[in-house]
C-alpha positions as CSV (number, residue, x, y, z in Angstrom):
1,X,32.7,-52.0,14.8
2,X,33.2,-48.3,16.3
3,X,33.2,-47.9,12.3
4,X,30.0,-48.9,11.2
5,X,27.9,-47.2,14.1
6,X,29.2,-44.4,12.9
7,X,28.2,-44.9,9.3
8,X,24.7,-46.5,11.4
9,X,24.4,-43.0,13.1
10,X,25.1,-40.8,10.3
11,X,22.0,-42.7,7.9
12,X,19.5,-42.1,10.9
13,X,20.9,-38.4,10.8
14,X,20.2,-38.0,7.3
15,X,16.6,-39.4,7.0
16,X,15.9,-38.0,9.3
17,X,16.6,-35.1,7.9
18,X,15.1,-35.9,5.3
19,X,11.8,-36.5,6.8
20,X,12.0,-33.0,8.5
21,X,12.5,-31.4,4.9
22,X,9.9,-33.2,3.4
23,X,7.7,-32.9,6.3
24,X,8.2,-29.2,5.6
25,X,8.1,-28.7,2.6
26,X,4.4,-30.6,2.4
27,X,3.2,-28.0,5.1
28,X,4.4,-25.5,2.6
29,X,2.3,-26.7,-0.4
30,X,-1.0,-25.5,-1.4
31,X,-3.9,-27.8,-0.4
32,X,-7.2,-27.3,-2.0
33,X,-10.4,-26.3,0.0
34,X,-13.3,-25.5,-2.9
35,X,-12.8,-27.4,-5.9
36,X,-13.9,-27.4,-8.9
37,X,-14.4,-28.6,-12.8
38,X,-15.7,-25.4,-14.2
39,X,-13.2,-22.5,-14.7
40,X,-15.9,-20.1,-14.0
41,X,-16.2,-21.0,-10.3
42,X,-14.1,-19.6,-7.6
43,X,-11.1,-22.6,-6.7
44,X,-9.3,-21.9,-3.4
45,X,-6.0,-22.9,-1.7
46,X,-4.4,-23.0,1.8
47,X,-0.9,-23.1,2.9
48,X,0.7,-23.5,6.5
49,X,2.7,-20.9,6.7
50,X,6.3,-21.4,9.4
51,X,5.8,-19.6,12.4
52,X,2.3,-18.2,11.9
53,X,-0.9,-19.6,13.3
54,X,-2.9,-18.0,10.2
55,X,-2.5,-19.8,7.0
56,X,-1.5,-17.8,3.7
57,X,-4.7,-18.8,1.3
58,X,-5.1,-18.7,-2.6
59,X,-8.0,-18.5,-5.2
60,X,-8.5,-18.1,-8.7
61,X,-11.3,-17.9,-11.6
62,X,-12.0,-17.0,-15.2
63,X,-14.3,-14.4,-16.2
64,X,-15.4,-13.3,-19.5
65,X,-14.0,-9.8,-18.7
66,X,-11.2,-8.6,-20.1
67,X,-8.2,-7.7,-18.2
68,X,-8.0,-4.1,-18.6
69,X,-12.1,-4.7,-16.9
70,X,-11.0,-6.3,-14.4
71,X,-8.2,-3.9,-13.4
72,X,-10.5,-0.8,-13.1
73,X,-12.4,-3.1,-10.7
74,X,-9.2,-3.9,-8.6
75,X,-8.3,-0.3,-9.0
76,X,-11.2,1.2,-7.7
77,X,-10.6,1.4,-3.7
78,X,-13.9,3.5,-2.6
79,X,-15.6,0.0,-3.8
80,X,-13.4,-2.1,-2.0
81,X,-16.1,-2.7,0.7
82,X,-18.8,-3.9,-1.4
83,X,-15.9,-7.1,-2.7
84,X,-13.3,-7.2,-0.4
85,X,-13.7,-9.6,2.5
86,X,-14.5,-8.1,5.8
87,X,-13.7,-4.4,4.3
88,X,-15.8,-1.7,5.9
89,X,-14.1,1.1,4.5
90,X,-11.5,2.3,2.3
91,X,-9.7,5.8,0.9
92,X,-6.6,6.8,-0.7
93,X,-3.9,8.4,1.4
94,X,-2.8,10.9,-1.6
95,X,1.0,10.2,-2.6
96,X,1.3,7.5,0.0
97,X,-1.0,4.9,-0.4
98,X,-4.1,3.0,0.9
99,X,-6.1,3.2,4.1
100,X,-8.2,0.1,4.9
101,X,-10.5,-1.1,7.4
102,X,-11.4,-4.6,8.2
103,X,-14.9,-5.7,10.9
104,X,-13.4,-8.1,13.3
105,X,-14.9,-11.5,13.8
106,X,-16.3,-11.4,16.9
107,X,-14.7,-11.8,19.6
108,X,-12.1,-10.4,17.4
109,X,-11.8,-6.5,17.6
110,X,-11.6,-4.7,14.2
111,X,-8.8,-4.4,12.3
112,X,-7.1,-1.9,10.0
113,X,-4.2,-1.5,7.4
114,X,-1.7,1.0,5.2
115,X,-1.1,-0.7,2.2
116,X,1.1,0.3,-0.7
117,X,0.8,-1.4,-4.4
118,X,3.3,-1.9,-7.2
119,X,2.4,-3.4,-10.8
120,X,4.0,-5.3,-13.0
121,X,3.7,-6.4,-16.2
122,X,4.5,-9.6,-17.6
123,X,3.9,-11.5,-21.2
124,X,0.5,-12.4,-21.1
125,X,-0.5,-11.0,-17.6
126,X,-0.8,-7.9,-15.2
127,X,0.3,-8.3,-11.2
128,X,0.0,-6.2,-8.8
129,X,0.9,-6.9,-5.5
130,X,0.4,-4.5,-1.9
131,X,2.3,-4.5,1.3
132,X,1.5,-3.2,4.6
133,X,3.3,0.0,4.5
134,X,4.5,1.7,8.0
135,X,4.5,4.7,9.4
136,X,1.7,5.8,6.7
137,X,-0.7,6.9,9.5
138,X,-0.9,7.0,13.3
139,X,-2.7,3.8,14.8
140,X,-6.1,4.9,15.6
141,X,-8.5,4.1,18.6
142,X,-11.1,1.1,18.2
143,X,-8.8,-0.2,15.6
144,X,-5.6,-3.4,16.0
145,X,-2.7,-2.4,13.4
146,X,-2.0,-5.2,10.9
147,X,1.5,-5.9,10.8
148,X,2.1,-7.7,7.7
149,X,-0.2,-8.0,5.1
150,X,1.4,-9.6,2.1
151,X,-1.5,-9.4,-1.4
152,X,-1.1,-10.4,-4.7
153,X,-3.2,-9.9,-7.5
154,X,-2.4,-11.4,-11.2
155,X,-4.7,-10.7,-14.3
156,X,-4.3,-13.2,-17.3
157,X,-5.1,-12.3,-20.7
158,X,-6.8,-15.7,-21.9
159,X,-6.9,-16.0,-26.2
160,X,-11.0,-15.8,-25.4
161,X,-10.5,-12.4,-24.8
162,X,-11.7,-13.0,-21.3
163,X,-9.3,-12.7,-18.0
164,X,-7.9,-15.6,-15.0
165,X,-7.8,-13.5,-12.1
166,X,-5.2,-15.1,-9.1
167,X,-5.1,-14.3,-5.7
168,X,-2.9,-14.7,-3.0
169,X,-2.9,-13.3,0.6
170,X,-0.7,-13.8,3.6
171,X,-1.8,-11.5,6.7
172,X,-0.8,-11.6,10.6
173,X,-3.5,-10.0,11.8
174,X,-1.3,-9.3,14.9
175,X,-2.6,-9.6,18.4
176,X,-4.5,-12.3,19.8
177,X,-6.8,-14.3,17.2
178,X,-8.7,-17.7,18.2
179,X,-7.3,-20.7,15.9
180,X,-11.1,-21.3,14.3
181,X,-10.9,-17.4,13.5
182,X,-7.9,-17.9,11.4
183,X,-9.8,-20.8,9.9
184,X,-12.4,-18.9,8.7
185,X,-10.7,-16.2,7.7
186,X,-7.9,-18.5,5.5
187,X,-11.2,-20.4,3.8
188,X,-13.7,-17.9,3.4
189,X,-11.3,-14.6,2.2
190,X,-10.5,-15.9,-1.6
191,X,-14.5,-17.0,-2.4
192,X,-15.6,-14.0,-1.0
193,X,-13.3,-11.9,-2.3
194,X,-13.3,-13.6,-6.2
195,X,-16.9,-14.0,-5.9
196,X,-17.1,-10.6,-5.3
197,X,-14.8,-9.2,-8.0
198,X,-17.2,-11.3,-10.5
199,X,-21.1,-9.6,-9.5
200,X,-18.7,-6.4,-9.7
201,X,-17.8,-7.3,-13.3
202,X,-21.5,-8.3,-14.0
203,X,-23.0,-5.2,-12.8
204,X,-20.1,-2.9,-15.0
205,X,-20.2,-5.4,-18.0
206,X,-21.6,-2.8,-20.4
207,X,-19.4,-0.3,-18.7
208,X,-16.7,1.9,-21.0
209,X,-13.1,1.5,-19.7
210,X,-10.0,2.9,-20.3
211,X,-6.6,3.0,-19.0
212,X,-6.7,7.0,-18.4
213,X,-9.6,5.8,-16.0
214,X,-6.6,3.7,-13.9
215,X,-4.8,5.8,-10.9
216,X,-1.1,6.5,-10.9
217,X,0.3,3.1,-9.7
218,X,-0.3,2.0,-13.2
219,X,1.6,4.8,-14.8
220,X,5.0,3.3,-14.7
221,X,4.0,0.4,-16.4
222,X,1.7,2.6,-19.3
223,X,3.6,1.5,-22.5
224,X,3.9,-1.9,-21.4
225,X,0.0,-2.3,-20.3
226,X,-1.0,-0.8,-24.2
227,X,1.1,-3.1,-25.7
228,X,-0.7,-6.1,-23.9
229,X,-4.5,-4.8,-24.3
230,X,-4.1,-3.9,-27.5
């Protein structure tokens, strides 16, 4: 008898287990917000995210620009404002990285970031993906310090000749943010953002690009990026 309440106890223990883990793991999946049929509109994703109260989020599109278009558009900080959700301003911090700043969502106060960006370069597609990177400049007045700001850009090469563009942010926007502010933010950031990167396209589509035009974060990677565009 002792016997089988101990085998009893043990199955409880383990679906239970189970539960938790797939429980988990569903909180950890993407889940889609806009939808779509057409390739050429802005699809986005949310994804709980353990521990955080903002949710990590996730869109991507096609374009009929090619991929070395899109990256001057990616590469072009000073412009980052006129795509970038919430951006208000942003410069180069010469041989450290970048300097952004974000308008809070009232009654959040405004918010700012150091960023540094690595590429890589894979069969068919470019990534580039920028952390929050400390100790870059000292925190300044008027302005909360993002702590973690995890961004992920990947440029496909589609046999059209045209580009997917993915993109995937998690950011702890550190101090105190209202539950419906992360909402917002984790919903609107990718269709602004993607919809952005595509009037940006539109109004350089008869602009001349060329990699010497891409800034030195691409330089590493320079044989590999002419042996994909070429």
């Amino acid at each position: 008898m002792r016997t089988m309440v101990i085998i009893v106890a043990a199955w409880f223990a383990v679906m239970g287990a189970n539960a938790q883990e797939q429980e988990d793991n569903s909180q950890q999946q993407w889940h889609p917000v806009v939808e779509s049929q057409d390739p050429g509109d802005v699809r986005t994703w949310v994804k709980a995210v353990p521990g955080a109260s903002v949710k990590a989020f996730r869109g991507e599109v096609e374009v009929a620009s090619s991929p070395l278009q899109v990256l001057a558009v990616l590469d072009g900080v000073e412009a980052f404002p006129q795509w970038v959700f919430q951006c208000k301003a942003a410069e180069r911090v010469p041989g450290k990285g970048i300097y952004l700043r974000f308008n809070g969502i009232w009654p959040v106060a405004d918010r700012d970031a150091t960023l540094n960006s690595k590429v890589s370069v894979m069969a068919s597609s470019v990534v580039i993906e920028t952390n929050n990177l400390a100790g870059m400049l000292p925190e300044r007045d008027g302005y909360v310090r993002i702590p973690e700001l995890n961004n992920r850009f990947e440029v496909v090469q589609l046999h059209n000749g045209g580009s997917r563009i993915i993109f995937e942010t998690f950011v702890d926007p550190g101090g105190m943010v209202p539950g419906f502010i992360s909402n917002i933010v984790s919903k609107k950031g990718p269709l602004v953002t993607l919809n952005g990167i595509k009037i940006m396209l539109a109004d350089r589509e008869n602009t001349p690009v060329s990699l010497d035009q891409l800034s030195s974060i691409y330089q590493p990677v320079r044989s590999d990026l002419e042996q994909l565009l070429e």
